[in-house]
C-alpha positions in Angstrom: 0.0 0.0 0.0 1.0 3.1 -0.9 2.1 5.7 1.7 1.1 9.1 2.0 5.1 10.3 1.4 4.3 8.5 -1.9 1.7 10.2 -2.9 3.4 13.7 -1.8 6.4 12.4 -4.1 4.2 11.9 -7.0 2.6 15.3 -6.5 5.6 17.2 -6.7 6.9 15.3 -9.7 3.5 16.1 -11.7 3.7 19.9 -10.5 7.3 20.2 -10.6 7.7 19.2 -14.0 5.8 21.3 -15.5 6.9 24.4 -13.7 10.3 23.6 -15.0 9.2 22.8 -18.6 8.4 26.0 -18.4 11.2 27.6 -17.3 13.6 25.4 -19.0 12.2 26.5 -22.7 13.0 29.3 -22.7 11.7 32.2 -25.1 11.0 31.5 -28.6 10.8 33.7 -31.2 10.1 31.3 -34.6 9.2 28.0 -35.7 12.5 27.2 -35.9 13.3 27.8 -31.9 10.1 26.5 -31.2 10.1 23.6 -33.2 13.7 22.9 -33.5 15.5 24.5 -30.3 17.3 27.0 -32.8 19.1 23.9 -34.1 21.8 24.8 -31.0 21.5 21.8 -28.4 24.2 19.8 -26.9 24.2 16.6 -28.5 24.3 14.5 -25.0 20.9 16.1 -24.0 19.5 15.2 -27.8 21.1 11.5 -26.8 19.0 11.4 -23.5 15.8 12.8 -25.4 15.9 9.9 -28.0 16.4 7.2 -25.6 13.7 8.6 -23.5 11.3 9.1 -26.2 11.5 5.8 -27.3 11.0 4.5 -23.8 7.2 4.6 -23.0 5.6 3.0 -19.9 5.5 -0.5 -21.7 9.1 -0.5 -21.6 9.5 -0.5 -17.8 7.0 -2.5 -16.8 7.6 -5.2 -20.0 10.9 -5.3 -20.3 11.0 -7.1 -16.7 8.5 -9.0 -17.6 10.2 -10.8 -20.2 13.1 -11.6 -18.3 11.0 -12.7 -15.4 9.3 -15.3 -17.4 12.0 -16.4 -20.0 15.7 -15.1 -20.2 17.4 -12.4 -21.6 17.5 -12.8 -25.3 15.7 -9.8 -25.5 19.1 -8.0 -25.3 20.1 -9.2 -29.0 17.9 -6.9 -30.7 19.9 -4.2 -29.5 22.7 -5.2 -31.5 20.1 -4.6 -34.7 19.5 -1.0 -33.0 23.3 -0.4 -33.5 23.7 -1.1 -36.8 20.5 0.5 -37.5 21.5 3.8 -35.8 25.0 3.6 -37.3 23.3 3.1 -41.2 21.2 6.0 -40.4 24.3 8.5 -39.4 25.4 7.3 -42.1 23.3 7.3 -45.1 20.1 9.8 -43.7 22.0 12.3 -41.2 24.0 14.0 -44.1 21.2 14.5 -46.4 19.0 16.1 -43.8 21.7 18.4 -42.6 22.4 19.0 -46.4 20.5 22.9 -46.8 19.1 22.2 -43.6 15.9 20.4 -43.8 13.1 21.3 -40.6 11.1 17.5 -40.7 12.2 14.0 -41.9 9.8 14.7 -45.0 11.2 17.6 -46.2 13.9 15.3 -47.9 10.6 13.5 -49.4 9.7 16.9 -50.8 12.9 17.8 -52.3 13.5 14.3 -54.0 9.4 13.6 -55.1 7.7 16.6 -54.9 5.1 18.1 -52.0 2.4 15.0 -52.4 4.9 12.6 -51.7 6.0 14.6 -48.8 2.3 15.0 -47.5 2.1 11.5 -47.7 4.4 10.8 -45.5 3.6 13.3 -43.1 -0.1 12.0 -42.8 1.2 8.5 -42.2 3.5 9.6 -39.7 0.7 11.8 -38.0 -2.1 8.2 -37.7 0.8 6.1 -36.7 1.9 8.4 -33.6 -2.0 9.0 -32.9 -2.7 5.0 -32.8 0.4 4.4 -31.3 1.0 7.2 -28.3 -2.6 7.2 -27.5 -2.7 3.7 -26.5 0.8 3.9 -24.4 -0.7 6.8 -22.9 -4.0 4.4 -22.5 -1.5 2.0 -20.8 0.2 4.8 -18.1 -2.9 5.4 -17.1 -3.8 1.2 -15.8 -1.1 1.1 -12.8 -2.1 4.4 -11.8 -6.0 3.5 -11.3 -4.8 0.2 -9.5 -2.7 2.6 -6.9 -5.6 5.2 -6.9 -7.9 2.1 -6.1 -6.2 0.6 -3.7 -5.7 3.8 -2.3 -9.3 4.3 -2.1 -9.1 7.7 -3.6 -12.1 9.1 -5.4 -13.2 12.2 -6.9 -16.6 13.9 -6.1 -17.4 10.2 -4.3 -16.9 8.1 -7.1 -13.8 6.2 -8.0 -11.0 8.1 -10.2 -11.4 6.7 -13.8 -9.2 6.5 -16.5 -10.4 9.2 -18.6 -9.9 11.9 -15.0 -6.2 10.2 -15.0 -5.5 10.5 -18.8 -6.6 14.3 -18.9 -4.7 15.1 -15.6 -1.5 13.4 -17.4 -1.9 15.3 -21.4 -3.1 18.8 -19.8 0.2 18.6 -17.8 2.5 17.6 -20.5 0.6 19.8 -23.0 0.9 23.0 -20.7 5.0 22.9 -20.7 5.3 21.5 -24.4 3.2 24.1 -25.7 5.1 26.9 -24.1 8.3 25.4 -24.1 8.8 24.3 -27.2 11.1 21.3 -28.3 13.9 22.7 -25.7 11.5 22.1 -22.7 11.1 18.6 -24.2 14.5 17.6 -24.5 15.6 18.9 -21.2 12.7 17.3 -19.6 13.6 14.3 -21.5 16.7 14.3 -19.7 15.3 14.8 -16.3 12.5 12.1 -16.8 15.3 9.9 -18.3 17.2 10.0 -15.3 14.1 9.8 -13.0 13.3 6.6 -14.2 17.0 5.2 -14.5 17.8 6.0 -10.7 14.7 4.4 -9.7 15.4 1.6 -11.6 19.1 1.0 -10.6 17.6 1.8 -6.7 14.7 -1.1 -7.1 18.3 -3.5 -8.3 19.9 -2.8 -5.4 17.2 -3.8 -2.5 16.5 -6.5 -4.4 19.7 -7.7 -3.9 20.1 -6.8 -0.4 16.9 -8.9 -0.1 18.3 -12.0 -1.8 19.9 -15.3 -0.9 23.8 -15.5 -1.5 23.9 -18.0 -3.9 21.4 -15.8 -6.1 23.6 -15.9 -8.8 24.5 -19.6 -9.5 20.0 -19.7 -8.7 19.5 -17.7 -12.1 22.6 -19.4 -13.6 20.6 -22.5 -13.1 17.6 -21.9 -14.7 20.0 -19.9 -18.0 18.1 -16.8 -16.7 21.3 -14.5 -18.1 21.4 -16.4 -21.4 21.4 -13.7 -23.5 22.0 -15.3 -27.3 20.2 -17.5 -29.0 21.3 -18.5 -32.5 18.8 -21.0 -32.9 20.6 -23.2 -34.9 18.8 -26.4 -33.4 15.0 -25.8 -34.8 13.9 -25.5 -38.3 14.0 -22.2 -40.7 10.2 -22.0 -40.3 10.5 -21.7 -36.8 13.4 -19.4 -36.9 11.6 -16.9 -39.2 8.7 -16.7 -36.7 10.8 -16.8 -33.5 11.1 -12.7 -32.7 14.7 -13.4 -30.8 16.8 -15.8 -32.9 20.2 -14.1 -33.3 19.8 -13.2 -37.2 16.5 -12.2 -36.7 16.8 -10.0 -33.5 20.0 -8.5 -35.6 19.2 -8.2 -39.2 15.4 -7.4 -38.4 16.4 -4.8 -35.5 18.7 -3.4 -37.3 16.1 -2.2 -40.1 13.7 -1.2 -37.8 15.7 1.1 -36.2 16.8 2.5 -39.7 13.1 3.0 -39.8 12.3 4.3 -36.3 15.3 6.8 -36.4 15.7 7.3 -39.9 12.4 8.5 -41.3 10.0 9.0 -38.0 9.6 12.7 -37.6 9.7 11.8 -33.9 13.3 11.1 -33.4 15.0 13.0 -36.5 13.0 16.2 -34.7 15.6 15.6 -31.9 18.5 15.0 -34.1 18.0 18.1 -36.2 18.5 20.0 -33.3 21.9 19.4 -33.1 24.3 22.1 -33.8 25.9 20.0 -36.7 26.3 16.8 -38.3 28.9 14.8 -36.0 26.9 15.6 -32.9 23.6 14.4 -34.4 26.0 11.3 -35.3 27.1 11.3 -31.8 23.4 11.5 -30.7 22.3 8.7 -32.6 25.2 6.6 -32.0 25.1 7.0 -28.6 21.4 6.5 -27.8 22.0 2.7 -29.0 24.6 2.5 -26.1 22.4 4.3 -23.7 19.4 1.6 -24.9 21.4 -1.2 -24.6 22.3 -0.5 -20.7 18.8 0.6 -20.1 17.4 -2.7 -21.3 20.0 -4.3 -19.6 19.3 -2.9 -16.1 15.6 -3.7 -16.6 15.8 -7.4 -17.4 17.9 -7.9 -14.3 15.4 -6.4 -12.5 13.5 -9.1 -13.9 16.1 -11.5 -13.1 15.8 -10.4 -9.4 12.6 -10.2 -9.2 12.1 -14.2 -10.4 14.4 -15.1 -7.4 12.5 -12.7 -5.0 9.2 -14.4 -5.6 10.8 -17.8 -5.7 10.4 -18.4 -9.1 6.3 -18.5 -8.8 4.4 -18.0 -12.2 2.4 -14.6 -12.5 -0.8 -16.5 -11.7 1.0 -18.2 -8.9 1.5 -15.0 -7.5 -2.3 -14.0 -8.2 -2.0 -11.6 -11.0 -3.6 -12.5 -14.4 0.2 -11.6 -16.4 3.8 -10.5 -16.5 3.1 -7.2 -16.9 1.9 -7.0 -13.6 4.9 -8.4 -11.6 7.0 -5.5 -11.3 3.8 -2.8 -10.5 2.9 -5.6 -7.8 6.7 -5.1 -6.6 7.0 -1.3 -6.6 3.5 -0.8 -4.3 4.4 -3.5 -1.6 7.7 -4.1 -2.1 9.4 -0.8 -1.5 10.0 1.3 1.2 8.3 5.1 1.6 8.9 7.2 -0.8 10.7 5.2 -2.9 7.7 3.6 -4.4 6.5 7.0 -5.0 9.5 7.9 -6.8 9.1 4.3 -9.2 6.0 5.5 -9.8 7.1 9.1 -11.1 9.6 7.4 -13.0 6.5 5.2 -14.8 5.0 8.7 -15.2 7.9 10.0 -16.6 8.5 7.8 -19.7 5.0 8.1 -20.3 5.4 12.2 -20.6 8.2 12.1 -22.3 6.7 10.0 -25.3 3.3 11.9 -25.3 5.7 15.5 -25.0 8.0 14.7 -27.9 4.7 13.0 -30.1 3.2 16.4 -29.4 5.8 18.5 -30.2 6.7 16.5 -33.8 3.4 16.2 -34.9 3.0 19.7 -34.7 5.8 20.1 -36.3 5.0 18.2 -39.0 1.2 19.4 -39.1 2.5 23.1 -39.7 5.7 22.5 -41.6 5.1 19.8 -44.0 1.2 20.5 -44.2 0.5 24.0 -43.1 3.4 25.7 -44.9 1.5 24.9 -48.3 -1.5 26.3 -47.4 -0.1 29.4 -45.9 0.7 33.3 -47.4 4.5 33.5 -47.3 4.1 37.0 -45.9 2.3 35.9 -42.2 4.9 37.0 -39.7 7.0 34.8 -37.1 4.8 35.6 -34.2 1.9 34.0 -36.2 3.1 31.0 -37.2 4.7 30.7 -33.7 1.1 31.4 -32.5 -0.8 28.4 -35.4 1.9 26.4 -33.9 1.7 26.3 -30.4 -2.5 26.0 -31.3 -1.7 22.9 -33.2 0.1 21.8 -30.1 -2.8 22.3 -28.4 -5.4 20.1 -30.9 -2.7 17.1 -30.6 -3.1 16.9 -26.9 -7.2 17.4 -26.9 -7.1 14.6 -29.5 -5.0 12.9 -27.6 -6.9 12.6 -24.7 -9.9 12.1 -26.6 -8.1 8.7 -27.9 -6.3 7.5 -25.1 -9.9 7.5 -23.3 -11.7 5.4 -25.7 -9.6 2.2 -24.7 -11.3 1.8 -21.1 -12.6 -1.3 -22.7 -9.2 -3.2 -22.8 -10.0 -5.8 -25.0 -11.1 -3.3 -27.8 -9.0 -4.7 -31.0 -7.8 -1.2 -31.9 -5.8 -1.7 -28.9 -3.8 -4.9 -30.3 -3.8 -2.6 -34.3 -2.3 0.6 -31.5 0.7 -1.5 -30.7 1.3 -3.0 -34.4 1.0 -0.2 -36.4 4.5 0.8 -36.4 5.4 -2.6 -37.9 3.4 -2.3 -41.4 4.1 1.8 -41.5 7.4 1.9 -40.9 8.1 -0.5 -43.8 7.1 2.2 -46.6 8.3 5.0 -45.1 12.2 3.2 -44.6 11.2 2.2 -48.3 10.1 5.7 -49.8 13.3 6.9 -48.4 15.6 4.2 -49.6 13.6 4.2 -53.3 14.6 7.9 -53.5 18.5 7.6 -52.8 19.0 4.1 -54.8 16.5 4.5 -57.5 18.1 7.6 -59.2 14.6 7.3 -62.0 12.4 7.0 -59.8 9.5 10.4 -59.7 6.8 11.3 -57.3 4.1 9.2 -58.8 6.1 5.9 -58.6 6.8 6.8 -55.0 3.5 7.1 -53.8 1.7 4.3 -55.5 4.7 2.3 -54.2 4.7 4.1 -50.7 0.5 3.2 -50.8 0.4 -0.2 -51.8 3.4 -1.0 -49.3 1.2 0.0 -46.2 -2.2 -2.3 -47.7 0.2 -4.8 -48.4 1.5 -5.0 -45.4 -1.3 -5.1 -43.4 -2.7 -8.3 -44.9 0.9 -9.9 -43.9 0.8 -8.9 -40.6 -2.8 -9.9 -39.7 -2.9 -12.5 -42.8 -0.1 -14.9 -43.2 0.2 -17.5 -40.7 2.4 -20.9 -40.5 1.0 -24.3 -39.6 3.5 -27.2 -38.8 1.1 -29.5 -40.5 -0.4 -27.4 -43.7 2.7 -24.9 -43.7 2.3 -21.1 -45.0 -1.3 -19.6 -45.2 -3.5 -16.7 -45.8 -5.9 -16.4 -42.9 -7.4 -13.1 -41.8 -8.5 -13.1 -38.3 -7.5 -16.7 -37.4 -9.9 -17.1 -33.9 -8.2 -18.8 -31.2 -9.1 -21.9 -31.6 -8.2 -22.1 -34.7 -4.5 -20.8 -33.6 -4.4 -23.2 -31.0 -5.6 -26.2 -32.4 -3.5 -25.6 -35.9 -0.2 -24.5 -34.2 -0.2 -21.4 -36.1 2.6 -19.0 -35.9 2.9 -15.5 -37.4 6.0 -13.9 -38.6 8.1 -12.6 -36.1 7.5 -8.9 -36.1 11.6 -7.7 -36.5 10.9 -9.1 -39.8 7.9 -6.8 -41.0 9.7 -3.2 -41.9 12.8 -5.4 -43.7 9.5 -6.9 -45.7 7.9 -3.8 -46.4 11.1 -1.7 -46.8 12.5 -4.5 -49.8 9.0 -4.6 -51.8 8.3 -0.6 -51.7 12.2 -0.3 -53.2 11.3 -2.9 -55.7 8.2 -1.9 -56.7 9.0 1.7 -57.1 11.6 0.5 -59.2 9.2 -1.6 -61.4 7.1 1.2 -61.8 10.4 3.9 -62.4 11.4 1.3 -65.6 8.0 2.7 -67.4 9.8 6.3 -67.6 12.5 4.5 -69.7 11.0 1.9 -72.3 7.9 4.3 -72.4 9.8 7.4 -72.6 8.0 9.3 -70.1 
């Protein structure tokens, strides 16, 4: 049970933070300070923002879990985030600091044309919308257990999800929308070390709290295997197997090309880098920073196996994984401190909704707005449209996020996977206009289109069966899965998928130009 220093510490986070969002942003005096920080932050801080960005509320409370019930293979896809990161530095950074570009589209724009570009930006906008609203959905689940068992209620009845979602967006709206993107990436790095410390604190009692021969306990059970080159089952097992070696690696490494190549929500951050090598730097060194973060949170898993004796979730009385660590944090700790594992939750959760508020408004006015707007409308206007298109993201936000009180809604489970059949065409689009030098707007989009339909029928679509092998099954019921042994493909695998047939079918629609002369 939660203890009234707990809730105190929570309180000040949630007020605190936004009183120094505030203050840390700064004046801004243009889209480009408001929106891109003046393009003058240190690269360490932009470092800090990615990693927390990309670290929602799911991450801290999953990433345990998947240790606590398995091992920690999970840590091989970070390998794939490596390469991925180092590709992107590599082949992406220099053409966006190349007459330096404002969104990840903009390079869309310059190699297509505008539709190509608006394209993108709309894709972008639905995926962050599905996406964010259900993570911010999720934040709000652990809270309402702790306001619950807390017996806390507002004008006598129980504190709902939708009270609990708006208290969290009008919050983070309030210093996004005044700070700009320099609030959110110093934020960022406070909420990044929040939840770090409170991590690396939760390690340590648990091991103060553990038998000596811990180690040689998970050692046992091959609780710190961490590779798994699965070269003992079969290659249809491998390709649907998320965490095979080549799989983790080759498919995490495209993903991340993806992720931090061509989503407006981390190339925001990198463009706001003073130059080139520190957005290198950035990117480079936000794999590192992932790596140890995911690292720190499966041992917590690890520890938290051995604390409970190695009991199952329903063992222990709750319904899944997910809920082992929560359960830990509200009876496991000591005063305060569960209060401050709590803010750190909060935190990751903030810092994804901040930095999805701040880039789609970024791309809403710059690669939408801009076309529809009279050149000669002053700075302090489009500084003003700006911040009110900050301001629509977070109502619709919240509007969102509250529609999925009704957990087993499907549009959770098409939330979560979106990313996988988006992020396919837009790494492609990218990639069609660097290699396929004939390649013009039209292709791109019909390509870029028929990528993200395609897609979807894969991901929800194609199943394997040990007995019938490959299939084409939309909404398999679970019976049917069960009975039939059927396996999708691992997800790591869906952007390298969607990525390869955009390239090639842009280019079978660039060959027309040639033999058709046009």
């Amino acid at each position: 049970m939660l203890s009234l220093l707990d809730f105190i510490v929570i309180t000040i986070y949630l007020l605190g933070i936004a009183v120094l969002g505030i203050q840390l942003g700064g004046r801004q005096r243009s889209t480009d300070d408001y929106f891109l920080g003046g393009r003058d932050l240190p690269w360490w801080a932009v470092c800090f923002s990615v990693v927390a960005t990309e670290t929602s509320t799911l991450t801290i409370i999953g990433v345990p879990a998947v240790a606590y019930g398995g091992t920690m293979i999970f840590l091989q896809i970070t390998g794939g985030y490596l390469l991925g990161r180092i590709a992107v530095s590599l082949l992406f950074l220099p053409r966006y600091f190349k007459g330096s570009m404002s969104t990840a589209y903009a390079y869309l724009g310059e190699r297509f044309g505008d539709r190509m570009r608006s394209t993108a930006s709309v894709t972008f906008m639905v995926t962050r919308l599905l996406a964010d609203g259900v993570r911010l959905f999720a934040t709000a689940i652990p809270i309402k257990v702790i306001a619950d068992s807390a017996g806390m209620s507002f004008m006598g009845e129980p504190i709902s999800y939708g009270q609990i979602i708006l208290l969290l967006g009008v919050i983070t709206a309030v210093y996004t929308m005044v700070g700009g993107i320099r609030a959110v990436i110093w934020i960022d790095v406070v909420q990044m070390v929040l939840y770090l410390l409170g991590g690396i604190l939760c390690a340590v009692l648990l091991i103060n709290g553990l038998p000596e021969n811990w180690l040689q306990l998970a050692a046992q059970e091959h609780k710190f295997t961490f590779i798994n080159l699965g070269f003992d089952i079969p290659f249809t097992e491998w390709i649907t197997q998320p965490y095979v070696a080549v799989t983790a690696i080759i498919g995490g490494a495209v993903f991340s090309m993806a992720s931090h190549g061509t989503d407006q929500l981390i190339v925001q951050r990198l463009l706001t880098c003073r130059n080139l090598r520190d957005s290198q730097r950035a990117l480079i060194g936000s794999a590192v920073m992932v790596a140890l973060q995911f690292t720190l949170f499966l041992v917590v898993g690890v520890l938290l196996w051995i604390h409970y004796g190695g009991l199952t979730p329903q063992e222990l009385g709750l319904s899944r994984g997910d809920e082992v660590f929560p359960r830990y944090i509200i009876e496991g700790l000591p005063a305060g401190l569960s209060g401050l594992l709590l803010a750190g939750i909060l935190a990751a959760a903030m810092s994804t909704l901040s930095s999805s508020l701040n880039s789609l408004a970024s791309s809403s006015m710059l690669d939408l707005g801009e076309r529809f707007i009279k050149k000669t409308i002053s700075d302090t206007r489009r500084l003003f449209l700006s911040r009110g298109l900050t301001l629509f993201w977070a109502g619709l936000f919240i509007v969102f996020a509250s529609l999925f009180e009704n957990t087993e809604n499907p549009v959770v489970e098409l939330g979560l996977a979106i990313a996988s059949f988006t992020y396919g065409g837009l790494l492609g689009g990218f990639l069609l206009g660097i290699i396929i030098k004939q390649a013009r707007e039209l292709d791109a989009v019909i390509a870029f289109s028929l990528t993200i339909f395609t897609m979807v029928l894969v991901i929800f679509g194609v199943w394997h069966s040990p007995t019938e092998g490959w299939m084409f099954v939309l909404n398999p019921t679970d019976s049917m899965i069960e009975a039939g042994g059927l396996r999708q493909i691992a997800w790591p695998w869906y952007t390298l998928i969607g990525s390869v047939f955009c390239v090639f079918l842009g280019f079978l629609l660039s060959l027309r130009h040639k033999f058709m002369n046009i």
